[in-house]
N, C-alpha and C positions, 0 to 999 in steps of 0.2 A: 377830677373832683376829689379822689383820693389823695393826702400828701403823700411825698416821695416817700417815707420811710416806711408806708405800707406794702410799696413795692415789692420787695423780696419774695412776700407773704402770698401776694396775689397770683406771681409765677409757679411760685414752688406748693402752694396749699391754696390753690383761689377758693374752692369750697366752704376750707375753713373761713376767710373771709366774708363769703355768703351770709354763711348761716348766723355768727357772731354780728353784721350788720342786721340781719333777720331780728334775729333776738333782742339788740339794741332797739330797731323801733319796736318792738313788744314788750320790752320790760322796762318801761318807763316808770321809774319810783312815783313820780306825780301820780299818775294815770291809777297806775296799781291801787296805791294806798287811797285815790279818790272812791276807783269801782268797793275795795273793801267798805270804805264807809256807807256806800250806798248799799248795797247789798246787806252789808251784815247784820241780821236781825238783834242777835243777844252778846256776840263779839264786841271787846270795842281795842282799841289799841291805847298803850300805857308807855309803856319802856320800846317793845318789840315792833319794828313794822311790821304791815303784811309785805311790803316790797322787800325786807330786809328776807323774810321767810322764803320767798318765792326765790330770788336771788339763792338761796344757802340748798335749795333741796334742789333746783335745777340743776348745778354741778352733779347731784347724786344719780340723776334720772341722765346727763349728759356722760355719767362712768368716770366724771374728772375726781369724782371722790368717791372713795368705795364705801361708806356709811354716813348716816348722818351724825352720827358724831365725830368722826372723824373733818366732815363740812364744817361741824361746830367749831372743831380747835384750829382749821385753819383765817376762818370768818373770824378768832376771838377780838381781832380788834374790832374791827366793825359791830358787834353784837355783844353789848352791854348786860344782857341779861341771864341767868344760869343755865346751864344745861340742859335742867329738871324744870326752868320756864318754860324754855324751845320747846320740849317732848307736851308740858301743856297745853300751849298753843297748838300745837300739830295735834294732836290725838282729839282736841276739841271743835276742829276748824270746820263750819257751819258747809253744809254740801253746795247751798243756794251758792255761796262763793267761791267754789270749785266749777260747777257749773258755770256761772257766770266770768270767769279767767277764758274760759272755753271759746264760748261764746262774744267774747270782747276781742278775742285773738282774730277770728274768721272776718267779724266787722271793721277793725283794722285793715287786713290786711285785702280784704276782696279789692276795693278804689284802685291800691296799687296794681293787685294785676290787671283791671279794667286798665290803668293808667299803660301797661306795658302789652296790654290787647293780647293777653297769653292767656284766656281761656280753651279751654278745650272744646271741639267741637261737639256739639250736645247728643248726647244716642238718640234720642228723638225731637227732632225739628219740632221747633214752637212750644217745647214743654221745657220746664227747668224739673230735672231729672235729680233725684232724690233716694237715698241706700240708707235703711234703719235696719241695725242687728244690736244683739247684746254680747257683751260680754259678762263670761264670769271670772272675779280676780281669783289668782291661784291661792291657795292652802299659808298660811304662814304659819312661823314657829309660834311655838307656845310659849309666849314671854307672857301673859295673862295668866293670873294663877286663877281663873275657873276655866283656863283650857289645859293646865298640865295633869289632872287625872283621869284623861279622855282618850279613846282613840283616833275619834274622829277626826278627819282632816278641817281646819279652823277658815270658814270663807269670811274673807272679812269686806264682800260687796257685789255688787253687779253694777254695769254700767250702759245705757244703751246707747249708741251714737249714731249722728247723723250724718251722712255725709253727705257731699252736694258736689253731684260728676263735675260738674264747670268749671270752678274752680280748684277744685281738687281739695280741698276744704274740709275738715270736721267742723262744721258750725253752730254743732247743738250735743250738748250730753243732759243724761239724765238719770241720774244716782240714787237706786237706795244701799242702806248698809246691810241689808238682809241677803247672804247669801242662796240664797233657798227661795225667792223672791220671784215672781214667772213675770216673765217679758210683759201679759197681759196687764199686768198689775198697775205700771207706768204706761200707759197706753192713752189715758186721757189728758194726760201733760203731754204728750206727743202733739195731739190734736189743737194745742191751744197755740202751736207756730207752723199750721197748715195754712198752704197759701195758695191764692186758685192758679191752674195752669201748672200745679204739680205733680209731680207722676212719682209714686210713691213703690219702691221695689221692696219686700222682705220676705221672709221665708214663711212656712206656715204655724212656727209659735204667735205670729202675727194678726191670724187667721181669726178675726173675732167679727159679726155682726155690727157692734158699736166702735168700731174701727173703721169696719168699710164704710159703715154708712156716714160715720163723721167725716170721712174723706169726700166719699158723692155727693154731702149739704154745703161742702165750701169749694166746690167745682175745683176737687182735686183728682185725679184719678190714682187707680194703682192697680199693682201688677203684684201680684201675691200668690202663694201656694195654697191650695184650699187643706185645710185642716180634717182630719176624723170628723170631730165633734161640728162641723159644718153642715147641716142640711140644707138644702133644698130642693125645687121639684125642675126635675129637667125638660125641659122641653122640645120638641122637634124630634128628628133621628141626628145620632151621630155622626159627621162629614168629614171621609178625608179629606184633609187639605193638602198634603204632600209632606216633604218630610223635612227634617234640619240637622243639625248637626250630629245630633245625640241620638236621634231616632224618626219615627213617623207622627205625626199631628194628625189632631182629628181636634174639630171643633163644636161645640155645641153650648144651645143657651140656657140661664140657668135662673131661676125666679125664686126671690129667700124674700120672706116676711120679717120687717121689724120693727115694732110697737107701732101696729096697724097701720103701716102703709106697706108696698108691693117696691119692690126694687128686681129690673132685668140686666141679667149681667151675661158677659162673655166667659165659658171656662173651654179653656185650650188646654186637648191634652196630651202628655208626650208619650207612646210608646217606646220604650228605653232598648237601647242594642243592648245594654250593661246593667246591669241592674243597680241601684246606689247603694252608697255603703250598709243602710237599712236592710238593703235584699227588697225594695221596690223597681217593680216592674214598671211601672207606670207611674205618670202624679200629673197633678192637675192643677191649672193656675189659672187663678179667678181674674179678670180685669174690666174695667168699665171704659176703657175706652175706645174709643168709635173704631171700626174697621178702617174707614178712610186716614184714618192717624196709624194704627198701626195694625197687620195683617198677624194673623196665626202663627208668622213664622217669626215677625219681629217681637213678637208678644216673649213668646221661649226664649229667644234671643236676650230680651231684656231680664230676663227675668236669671241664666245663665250669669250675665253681669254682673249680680248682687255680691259673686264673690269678690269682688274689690273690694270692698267694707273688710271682707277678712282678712284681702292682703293689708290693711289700714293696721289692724292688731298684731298680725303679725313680723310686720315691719316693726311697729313699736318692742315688741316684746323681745324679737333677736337682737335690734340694735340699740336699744337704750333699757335703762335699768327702773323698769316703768312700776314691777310689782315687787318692791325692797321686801324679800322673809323677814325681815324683822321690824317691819312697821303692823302688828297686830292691829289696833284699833282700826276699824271702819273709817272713820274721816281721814285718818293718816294715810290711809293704802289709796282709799279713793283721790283724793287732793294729789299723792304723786302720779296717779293715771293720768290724770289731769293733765297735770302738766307733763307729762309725755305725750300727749293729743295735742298739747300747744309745741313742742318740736317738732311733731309731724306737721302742723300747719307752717313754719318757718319755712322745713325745708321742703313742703309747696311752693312758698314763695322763691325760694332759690331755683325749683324747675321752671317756674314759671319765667322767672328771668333768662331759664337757659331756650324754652321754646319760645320767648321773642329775641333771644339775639341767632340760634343757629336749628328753630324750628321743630315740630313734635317728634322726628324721628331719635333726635338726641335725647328724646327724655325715655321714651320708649327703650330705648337700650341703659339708660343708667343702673347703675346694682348700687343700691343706697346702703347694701353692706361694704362698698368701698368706701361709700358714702363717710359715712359712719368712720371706719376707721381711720379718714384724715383726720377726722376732727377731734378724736379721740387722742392720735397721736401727736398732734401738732400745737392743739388747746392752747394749752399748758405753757411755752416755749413761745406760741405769741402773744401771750398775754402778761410775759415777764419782761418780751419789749416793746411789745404796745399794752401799755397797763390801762387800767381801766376812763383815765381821762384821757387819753389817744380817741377813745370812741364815742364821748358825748355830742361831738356834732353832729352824728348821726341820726342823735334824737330830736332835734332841731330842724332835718330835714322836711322840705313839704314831702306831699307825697309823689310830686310832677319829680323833685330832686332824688326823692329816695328810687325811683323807679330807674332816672336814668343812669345813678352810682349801680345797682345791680346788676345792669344791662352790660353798664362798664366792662365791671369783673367777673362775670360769666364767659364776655366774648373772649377772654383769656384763658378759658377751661379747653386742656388738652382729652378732648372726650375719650381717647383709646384709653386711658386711664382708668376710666369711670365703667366701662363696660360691662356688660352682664358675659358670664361665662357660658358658653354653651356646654349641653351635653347631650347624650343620646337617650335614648327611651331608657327605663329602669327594667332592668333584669331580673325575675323573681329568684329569691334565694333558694340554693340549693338543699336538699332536704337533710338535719345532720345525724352523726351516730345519736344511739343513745344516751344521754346523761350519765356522767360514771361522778360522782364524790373525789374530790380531790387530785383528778387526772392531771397532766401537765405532759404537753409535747415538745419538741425543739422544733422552731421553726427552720433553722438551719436543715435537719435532715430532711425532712418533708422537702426542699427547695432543693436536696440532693437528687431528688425521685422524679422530679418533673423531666418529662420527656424535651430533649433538644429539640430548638424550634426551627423547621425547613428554611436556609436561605433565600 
């Protein structure tokens, strides 16, 4: 399906090809500039596209350009309008349509991987299984002059994400520009894309009454940590159940009142061999769903799981350039997460292509830090001889075509390449001298001192 002159490309960097075919069906200027007009409340487009925007800062979040004005002056011919428009546009760009790029990405691309039957095996049979956390954006520089007489560190947002185990997917964000902002806050926008037969996993900033219960009225369930500020009246005696990974279960039932009616719920709870980073002993996780669906021990189990969402961030944040220090304003920092959530849904789509041509084991071993650095280093070099009209057929593909082109150039991925690196357990550090002002050793002597090693 590929012409020959893609070949070379597909041998030697098939991933870059992936992702770049990825990104081609996602960054369709039509499409783009259509979702902006629909979405955008008080925006409108003049000179600048939002496809043209989207295109210029994805290089910057892909590491192909190390600033955006540097994106600027290589884009100049394509982008008609000044510098100090672009930084306009960007520092004004409305969240609803940051949000909704997010979201148009996942709806895209889900058909295909139904098309290539690479979903993942679901953690709980008959439920579509669901991960909400937040993120907070790191500290930017003080390019805002009512942040340069300050010391504080400058949060220019928070973002909550959704992810959806199946497809591997972020299919929902939800943005304010208020760093200082509590997860609870965006909580009832959560609720308004709850869908029944879903099982809701998060931690206990999560942990609210008008949360669980808006999840129990649309026959969703969840599996949640109970919060402090959570009461209710326990009921029964406490029962071991046996134990799991982390420690002992014990389970027992739990009745909370809210605005006059009675809700009983399951709280499972873990006695800890380790204690968490907090220095808790124990913690407790609320769930509403039937025993016959999931036991005491699958209950912890799922709820263990939720760190996937944080490998989701931090996937993004080691390998692409998701929080630029120098995009201060809120809508600027937010809009580049963004679209860093829409590279990680791409390069779902490229596992996916690789667990339907050579099976889950091969994705389960990927290190998407190798990942990462093909595409980093190759970009560039295919894109000066496959230039950008080499790739519009792409976008032309159905989705039965775009499925089997993926499938194509995956089945050409030398996987030893791709490998996650093993290592052994981590070693606690040794204890050091005291601090001395301005010391300095030779490594060489120290290296003189080492005792010979027995042959």
């Amino acid at each position: 399906m590929l012409p020959a002159t893609f070949d070379p490309f597909v041998k030697a960097a098939p991933f870059c090809v992936l992702a770049r075919a990825a990104l081609e069906s996602l960054f369709q200027p039509q499409r783009l500039d259509e979702l902006f007009r629909r979405t955008a409340q008080h925006q409108y487009t003049r000179q600048l596209l939002f496809s043209q925007l989207v295109e210029l800062m994805i290089s910057v979040v892909l590491r192909q350009q190390p600033s955006v004005h540097a994106a600027f002056r290589n884009k100049l011919a394509n982008i008609t309008v000044s510098h100090q428009a672009l930084y306009d546009k960007l520092d004004q760009l409305e969240l609803c349509v940051s949000a909704a790029l997010v979201r148009d990405s996942a709806d895209h691309l889900t058909p295909v991987i139904d098309e290539l039957q690479a979903r993942q095996s679901s953690w709980l049979v008959g439920w579509q299984v669901k991960v909400v956390d937040g993120n907070t954006l790191s500290s930017t520089q003080r390019r805002l002059s009512e942040l340069r007489d300050i010391w504080d560190a400058p949060m220019p947002g928070k973002v909550l994400a959704v992810y959806d185990q199946q497809t591997d997917l972020v299919t929902n964000v939800f943005l304010t520009p208020d760093g200082h902002a509590q997860e609870a806050s965006l909580l009832s926008d959560v609720l308004e894309t709850v869908e029944a037969r879903d099982v809701w996993i998060a931690d206990r900033n999560f942990c609210t009454l008008a949360f669980l219960c808006g999840l129990a009225a649309q026959d969703a369930a969840f599996v949640i940590r109970q919060h402090g500020r959570l009461h209710g009246r326990l009921l029964g005696s406490r029962r071991c159940v046996g134990r799991c990974e982390t420690g002992e279960l014990y389970e027992q039932q739990i009745e909370v009142q809210y605005q006059t009616q009675s809700y009983l719920w399951r709280r499972v709870s873990v006695e800890l061999d380790k204690p968490t980073r907090d220095g808790d002993r124990e913690i407790h996780i609320l769930t509403n769903l039937p025993t016959e669906a999931a036991d005491a021990a699958q209950v912890a189990l799922l709820y263990r799981k939720r760190w996937t969402i944080e490998g989701v961030f931090y996937e993004v944040a080691q390998t692409l350039n998701c929080e630029p220090h120098t995009l201060a304003y809120p809508p600027a920092a937010l809009f580049c997460f963004c679209l860093a959530l829409l590279a990680f849904n791409a390069v779902a789509l490229c596992k996916a292509a690789m667990r339907s041509s050579a099976g889950e084991e091969s994705v389960e071993q990927l290190s998407v830090y190798y990942v990462a650095l093909e595409i980093q280093q190759t970009h560039s070099g295919m894109m000066v001889a496959l230039p950008a009209e080499s790739w519009e057929f792409v976008r032309q593909l159905s989705i039965v075509e775009l499925a089997q082109l993926l499938k194509q150039v995956a089945s050409q991925i030398d996987q030893s390449r791709y490998r996650k690196a093993k290592r052994g357990p981590k070693k606690p550090p040794p204890a050091r001298k005291a601090y001395k002002n301005g010391g300095h050793i030779s490594t060489h002597k120290l290296l003189q001192k080492r005792k010979p090693q027995a042959p």
